[in-house]
C-alpha positions as CSV (number, residue, x, y, z in Angstrom):
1,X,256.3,127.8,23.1
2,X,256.0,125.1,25.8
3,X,256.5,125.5,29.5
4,X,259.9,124.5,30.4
5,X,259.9,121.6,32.6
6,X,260.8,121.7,36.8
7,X,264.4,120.9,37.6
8,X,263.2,117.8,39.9
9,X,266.3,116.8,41.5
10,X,266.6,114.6,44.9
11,X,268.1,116.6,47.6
12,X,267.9,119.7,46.2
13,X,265.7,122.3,48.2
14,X,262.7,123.5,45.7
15,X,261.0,126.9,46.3
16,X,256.8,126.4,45.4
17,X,255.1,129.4,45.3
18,X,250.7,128.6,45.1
19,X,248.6,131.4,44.1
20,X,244.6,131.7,44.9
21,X,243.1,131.5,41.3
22,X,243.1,135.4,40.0
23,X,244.7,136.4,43.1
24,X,241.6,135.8,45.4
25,X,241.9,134.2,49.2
26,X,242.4,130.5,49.6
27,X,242.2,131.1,53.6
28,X,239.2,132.2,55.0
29,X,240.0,131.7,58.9
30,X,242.8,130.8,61.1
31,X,241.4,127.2,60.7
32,X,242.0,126.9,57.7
33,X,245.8,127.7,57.9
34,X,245.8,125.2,60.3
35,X,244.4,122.7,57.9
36,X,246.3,123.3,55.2
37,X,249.6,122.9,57.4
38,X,248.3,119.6,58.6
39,X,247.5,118.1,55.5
40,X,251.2,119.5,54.3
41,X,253.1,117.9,56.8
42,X,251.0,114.1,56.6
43,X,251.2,114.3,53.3
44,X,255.5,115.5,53.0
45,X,256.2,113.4,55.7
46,X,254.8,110.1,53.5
47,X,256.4,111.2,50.6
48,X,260.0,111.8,52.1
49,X,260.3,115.7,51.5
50,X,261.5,117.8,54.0
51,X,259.9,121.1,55.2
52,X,262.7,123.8,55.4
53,X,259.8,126.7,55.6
54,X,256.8,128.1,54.7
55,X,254.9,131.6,54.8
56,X,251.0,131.2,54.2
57,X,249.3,134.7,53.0
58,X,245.6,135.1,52.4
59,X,246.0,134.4,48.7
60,X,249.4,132.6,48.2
61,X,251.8,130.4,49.7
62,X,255.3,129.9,49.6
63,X,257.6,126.8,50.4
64,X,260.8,125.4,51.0
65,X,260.6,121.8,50.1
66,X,263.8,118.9,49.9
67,X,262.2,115.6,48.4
68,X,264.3,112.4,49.1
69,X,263.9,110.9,45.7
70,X,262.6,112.8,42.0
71,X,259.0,113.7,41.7
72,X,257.8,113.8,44.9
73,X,257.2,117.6,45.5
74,X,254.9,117.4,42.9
75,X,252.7,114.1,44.2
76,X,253.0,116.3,47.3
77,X,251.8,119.6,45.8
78,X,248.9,117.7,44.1
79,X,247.9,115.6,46.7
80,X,247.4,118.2,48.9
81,X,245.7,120.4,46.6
82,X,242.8,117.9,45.9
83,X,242.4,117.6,49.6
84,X,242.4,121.5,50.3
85,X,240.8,122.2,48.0
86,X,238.0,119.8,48.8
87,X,238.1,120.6,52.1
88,X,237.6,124.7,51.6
89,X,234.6,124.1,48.9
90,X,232.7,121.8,51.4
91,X,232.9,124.2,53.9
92,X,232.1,127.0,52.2
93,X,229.8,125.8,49.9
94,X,231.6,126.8,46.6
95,X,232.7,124.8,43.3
96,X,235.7,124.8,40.9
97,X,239.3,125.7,41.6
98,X,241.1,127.3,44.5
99,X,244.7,127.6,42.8
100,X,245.8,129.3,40.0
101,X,248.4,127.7,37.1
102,X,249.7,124.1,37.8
């Protein structure tokens, strides 16, 4: 059976939820929270989605996201996992994926 697709509307707050791949860590240090916030907020802040809150764990994330016009908490959540992602294998010399799912 097919996934169901997102409900994607403008203005309407969207919870994401990102798991580390097989539940592992997808921060290492506290520098790497602070990179990953960074990235988040250049990168929503383009796209016109509001930041309502976040919680970062060592292996998951969670956040409150309002995008301005359909489909941009997605370009969001991808953009910023190709950047994150390359980021965390550089510098710790590792390959393949950090997240888990879509």
């Amino acid at each position: 059976m097919p996934r169901q697709p997102r409900i994607d509307l403008p203005h309407i707050a969207q919870h994401v939820v990102q798991r580390g791949n097989d539940r592992h860590p997808c921060f290492f240090q506290d520098l790497d929270y602070l990179r990953y916030l960074s990235e988040l907020h250049e990168l929503a802040e383009r796209a016109g989605c509001a930041i309502h809150a976040y919680v970062l764990m060592t292996n998951h994330v969670h956040l409150l996201l309002t995008p301005s016009r359909a489909g941009q908490v997605s370009a969001v959540m991808q953009a910023l996992g190709r950047r994150y992602v390359r980021y965390v294998n550089d510098r710790y010399h590792r390959t393949g994926t950090l997240w888990e799912g879509r």
